[in-house]
N, C-alpha and C positions, 0 to 999 in steps of 0.2 A: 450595405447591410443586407442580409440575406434575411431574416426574421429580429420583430421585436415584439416585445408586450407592453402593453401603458396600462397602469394600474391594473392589473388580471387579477381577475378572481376567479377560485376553480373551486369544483367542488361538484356534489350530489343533490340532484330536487333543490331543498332552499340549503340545505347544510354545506358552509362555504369549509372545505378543507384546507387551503392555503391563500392568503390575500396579499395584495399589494406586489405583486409579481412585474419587476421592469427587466425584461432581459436585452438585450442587444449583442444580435450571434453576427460577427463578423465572418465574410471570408476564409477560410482556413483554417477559423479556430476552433478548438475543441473544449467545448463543454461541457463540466458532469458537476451531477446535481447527487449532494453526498446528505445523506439522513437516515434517521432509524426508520424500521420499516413500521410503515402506517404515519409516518411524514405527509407522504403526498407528493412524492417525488413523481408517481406513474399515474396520478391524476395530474399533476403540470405536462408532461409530455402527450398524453393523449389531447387534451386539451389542443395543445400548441400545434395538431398535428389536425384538428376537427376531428376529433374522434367521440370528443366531450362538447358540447355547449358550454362555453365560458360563463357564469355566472355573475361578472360584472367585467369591465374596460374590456381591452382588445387585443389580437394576434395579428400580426404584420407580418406577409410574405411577400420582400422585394415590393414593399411599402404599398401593396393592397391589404385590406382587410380580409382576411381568410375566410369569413363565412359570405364573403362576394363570389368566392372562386369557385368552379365545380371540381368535381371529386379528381374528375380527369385533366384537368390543370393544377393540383395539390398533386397528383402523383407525379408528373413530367417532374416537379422541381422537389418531393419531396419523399425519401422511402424509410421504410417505419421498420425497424424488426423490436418482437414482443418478446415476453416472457412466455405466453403463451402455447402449451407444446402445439403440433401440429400433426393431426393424421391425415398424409396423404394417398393411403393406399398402396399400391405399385408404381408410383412414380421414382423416378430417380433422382437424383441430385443435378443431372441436368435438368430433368423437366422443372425442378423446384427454380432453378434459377431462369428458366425461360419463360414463368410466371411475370418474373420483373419486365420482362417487353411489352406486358399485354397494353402498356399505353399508347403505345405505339404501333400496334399490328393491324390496327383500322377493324371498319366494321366485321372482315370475316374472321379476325382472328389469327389468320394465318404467317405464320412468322417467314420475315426472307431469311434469304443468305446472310446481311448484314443484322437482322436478330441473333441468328446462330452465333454467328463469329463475336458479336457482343456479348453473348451468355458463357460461351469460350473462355474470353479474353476477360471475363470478371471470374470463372473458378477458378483461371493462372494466375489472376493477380491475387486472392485469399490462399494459394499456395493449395488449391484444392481439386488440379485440374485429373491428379491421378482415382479421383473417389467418380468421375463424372457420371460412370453408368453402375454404378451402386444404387442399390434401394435404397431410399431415405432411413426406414424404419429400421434398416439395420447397421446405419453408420452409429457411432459415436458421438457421446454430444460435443465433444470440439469438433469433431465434423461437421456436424447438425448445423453448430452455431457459424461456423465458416459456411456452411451452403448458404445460410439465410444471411450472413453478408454479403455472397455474390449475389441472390438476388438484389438485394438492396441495389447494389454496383450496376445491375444489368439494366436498371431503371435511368440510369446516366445522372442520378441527382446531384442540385445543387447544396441539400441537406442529408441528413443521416439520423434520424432521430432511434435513439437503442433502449431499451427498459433492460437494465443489469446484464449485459451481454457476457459478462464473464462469469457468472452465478453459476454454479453444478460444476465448473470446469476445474482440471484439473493445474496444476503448474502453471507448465508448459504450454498449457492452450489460452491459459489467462496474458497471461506475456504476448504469446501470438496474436489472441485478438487484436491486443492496446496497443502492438508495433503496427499491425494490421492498419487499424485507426489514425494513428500518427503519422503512418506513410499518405493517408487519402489525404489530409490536412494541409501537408506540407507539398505533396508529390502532385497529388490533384487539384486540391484545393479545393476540396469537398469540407463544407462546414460539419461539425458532428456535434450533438448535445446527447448526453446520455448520462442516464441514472447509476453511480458504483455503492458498491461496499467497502471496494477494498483502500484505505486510506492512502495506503504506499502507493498506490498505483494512480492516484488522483494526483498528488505529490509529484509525481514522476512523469507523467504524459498529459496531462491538463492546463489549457490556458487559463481556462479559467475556473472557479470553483465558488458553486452557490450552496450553502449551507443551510437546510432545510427543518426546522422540529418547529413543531405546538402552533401549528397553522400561523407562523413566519421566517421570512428569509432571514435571516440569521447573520450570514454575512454573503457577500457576496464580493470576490476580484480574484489577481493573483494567486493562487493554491501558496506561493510563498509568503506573502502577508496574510492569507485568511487562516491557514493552519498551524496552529499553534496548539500548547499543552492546554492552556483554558480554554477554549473556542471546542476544542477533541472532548473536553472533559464535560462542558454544557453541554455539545450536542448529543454524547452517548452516555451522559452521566456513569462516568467509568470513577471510582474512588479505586480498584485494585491493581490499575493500570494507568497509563502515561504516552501520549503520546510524543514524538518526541521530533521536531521542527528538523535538529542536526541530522537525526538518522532516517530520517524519511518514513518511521513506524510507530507501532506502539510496542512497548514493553510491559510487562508483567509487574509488579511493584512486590519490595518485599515487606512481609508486616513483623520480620523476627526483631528480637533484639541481635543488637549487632557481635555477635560472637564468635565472627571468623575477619579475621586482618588481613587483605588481601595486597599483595605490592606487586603492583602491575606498571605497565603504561606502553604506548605505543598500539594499542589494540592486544595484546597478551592476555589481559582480563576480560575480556569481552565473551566468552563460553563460559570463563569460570564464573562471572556475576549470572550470567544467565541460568547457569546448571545448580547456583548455589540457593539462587531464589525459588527454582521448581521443587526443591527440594525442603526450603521452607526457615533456610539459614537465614541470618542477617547477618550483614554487610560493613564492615570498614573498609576503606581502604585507601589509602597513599602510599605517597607523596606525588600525587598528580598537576602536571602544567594545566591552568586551565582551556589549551587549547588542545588537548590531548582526546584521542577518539574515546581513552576509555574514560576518562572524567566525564562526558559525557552520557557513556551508555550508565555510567554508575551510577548517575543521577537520576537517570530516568528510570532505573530499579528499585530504587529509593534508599539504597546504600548511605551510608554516613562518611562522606568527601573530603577528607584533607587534599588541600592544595595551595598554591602557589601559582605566582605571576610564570608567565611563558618566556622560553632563552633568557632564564637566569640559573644561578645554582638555589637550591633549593636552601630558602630562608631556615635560619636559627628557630621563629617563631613556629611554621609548619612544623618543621623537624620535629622541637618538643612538642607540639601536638599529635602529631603518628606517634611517639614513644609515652607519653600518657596513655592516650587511647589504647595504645596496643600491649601497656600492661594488666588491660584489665580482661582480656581475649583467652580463650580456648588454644585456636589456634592461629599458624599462622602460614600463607599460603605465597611461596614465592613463585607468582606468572609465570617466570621465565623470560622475562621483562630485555629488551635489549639494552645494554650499557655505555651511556653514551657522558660525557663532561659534567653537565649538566645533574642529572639525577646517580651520579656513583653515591650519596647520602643513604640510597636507597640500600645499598650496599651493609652501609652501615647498620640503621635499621634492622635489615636481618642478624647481624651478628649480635647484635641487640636480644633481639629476642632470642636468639642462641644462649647466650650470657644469663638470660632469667631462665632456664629452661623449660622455655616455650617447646610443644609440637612443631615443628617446621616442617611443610610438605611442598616439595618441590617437582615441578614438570622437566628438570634441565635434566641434559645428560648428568652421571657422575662423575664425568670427566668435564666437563664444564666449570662444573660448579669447583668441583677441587681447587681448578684456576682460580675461580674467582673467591671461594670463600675459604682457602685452608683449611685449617682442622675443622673449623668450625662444621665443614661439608659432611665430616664424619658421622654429627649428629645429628641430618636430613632425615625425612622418608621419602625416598625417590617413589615415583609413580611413572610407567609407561605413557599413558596416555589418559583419559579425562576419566574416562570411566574405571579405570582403576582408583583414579585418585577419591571418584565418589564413594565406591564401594569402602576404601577403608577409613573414610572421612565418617561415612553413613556408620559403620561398625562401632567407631568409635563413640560415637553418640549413642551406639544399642539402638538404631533405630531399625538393622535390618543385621541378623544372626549371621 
């Protein structure tokens, strides 16, 4: 065990921000500590790092008590990058990383050969060695934030401790960080505990996941048992949104009534729920398997779900329920759904609404569709592509000239 805490308490003067704090950072794992801001996520980590006075129990590094250790035995084994910006002047992005040696460069300071080549061999390994004699002040911040992981690196730690390292960044550098991360974890075996925002990304590259609000730990284990649609919903009291365990995100939720009939499935519907709720529609839609991506995603938009058991043909009972619901609908929106034994009902369905002379607005070729639906294809409104089909969906409602 590389760090724990027994009953910590953190906080300011007498004002305790977070209490009853038991962590245990194993080896290799990665940590993040996920909360609204002003949680206490970057008073636990300072803390944990002596940066803080603990305000009751204790912090264990490699099972000393951390306020035993000096500052220059807390850094050999432990490197801190903040939120904090930094002005360093004229220094470069190597100099920033050859800060991380200073624990080791003895009384004069002076770094060797084997400093260099370590300050080296940590901007190569953040994928950062082509920025080296750049000014700090005029890299970019995923630059920035990859320099100040090499320093961390150039320190040789057995921990990693981050305050929101992916925060300002863009994409592509958030992704980079948290491979970044992942690789020291598994490839090093460098422990990391760090503070996120982003949920999908605690989901995705986290061992473990400590759930932070209203000065307590909330939950704390696996990000795949702790994260959940209630657990997302208490801790950022979200009511217009959903987190959603199967997709690894959150989703938008929709508050219309339900007045578009969507027949989707295999992921087909998955733009269209999403583009239909931005825009302020509700939501029907089947005949969906419930093990289906897009029964899924339409749940967590808050769409109204007809469905059905998985690998079978789709029940008598669903059936009439998409054909009830879907006589009482505006319109109605064929995915472009693939065809497969199972859901051809779907098929029918639309000729269904064909039959009531429903709106039908379809994504398929018209040579597709022909195949599939005869004459019935006659009385579509084809749509190239998504945004077409908004614009005339949105027209016909008069919601845009």
């Amino acid at each position: 065990m590389i760090l724990n805490t027994k009953n910590l308490r953190v906080g300011y003067g007498k004002k305790t921000v977070v209490a009853d704090i038991n962590i245990e950072a194993m080896k290799g794992q990665f940590i993040c500590l996920l909360g609204p801001n002003g949680s206490g996520k970057s008073t636990i980590l300072k803390t944990i790092v002596h940066m803080l006075a603990p305000l009751g129990g204790g912090v264990y590094l490699n099972g000393q008590n951390i306020s035993s250790l000096s500052n220059l035995e807390i850094a050999k084994t432990t490197a801190v990058v903040l939120t904090e910006s930094i002005s360093p002047g004229l220094m470069t992005a190597y100099d920033i990383v050859m800060l991380g040696r200073h624990p080791y460069t003895g009384f004069t300071g002076k770094p060797t050969v084997e400093d260099t080549q370590k300050a080296l061999d940590a901007l190569k390994m953040v994928h950062a060695d082509n920025i080296a004699l750049r000014y700090f002040g005029e890299l970019s911040d995923g630059e920035k934030q990859k320099t100040m992981l090499a320093r961390a690196l150039a320190q040789e730690p057995q921990l990693i401790v981050l305050d929101e390292p992916t925060s300002h960044l863009d994409a592509r550098h958030r992704i980079e960080v948290m491979l970044i991360l992942r690789q020291l974890t598994q490839k090093k075996k460098v422990t990391v505990i760090a503070s996120l925002h982003d949920i999908d990304l605690v989901m995705k590259a986290c061992d473990i996941a400590i759930l932070v609000k209203d000065e307590n730990i909330l939950a704390y284990g696996a990000p795949e048992d702790v994260l959940d649609e209630k657990s997302m919903a208490r801790l950022y009291d979200m009511d217009k949104a959903v987190f959603s365990s199967y997709l690894g995100g959150v989703e938008l939720r929709s508050n219309g009534y339900g007045n578009v009939f969507v027949v989707a499935g295999a992921g087909s519907g998955a733009r269209l729920y999403r583009a239909l709720v931005k825009h302020g529609f509700g939501i029907i839609t089947g005949v969906l398997p419930e093990n289906d991506i897009d029964f899924h995603i339409a749940r967590a938009v808050g769409a109204t779900v007809v469905s059905d058991k998985p690998y079978a043909d789709i029940s008598p009972d669903a059936y009439a329920q998409a054909q009830s619901l879907m006589s009482n609908v505006k319109f109605v929106i064929d995915a472009g759904f693939p065809i497969a034994f199972s859901n051809r009902q779907n098929i029918d369905l639309l000729r269904y609404a064909s039959e009531k002379g429903k709106s039908i607005y379809t994504l398929r070729d018209p040579d597709e569709a022909a195949k599939i639906y005869g004459d019935d294809a006659g009385r579509f409104v084809y749509c190239q592509n998504l945004r077409q089909f908004l614009d005339v969906l949105l027209k016909a409602e008069n919601l845009i000239e």
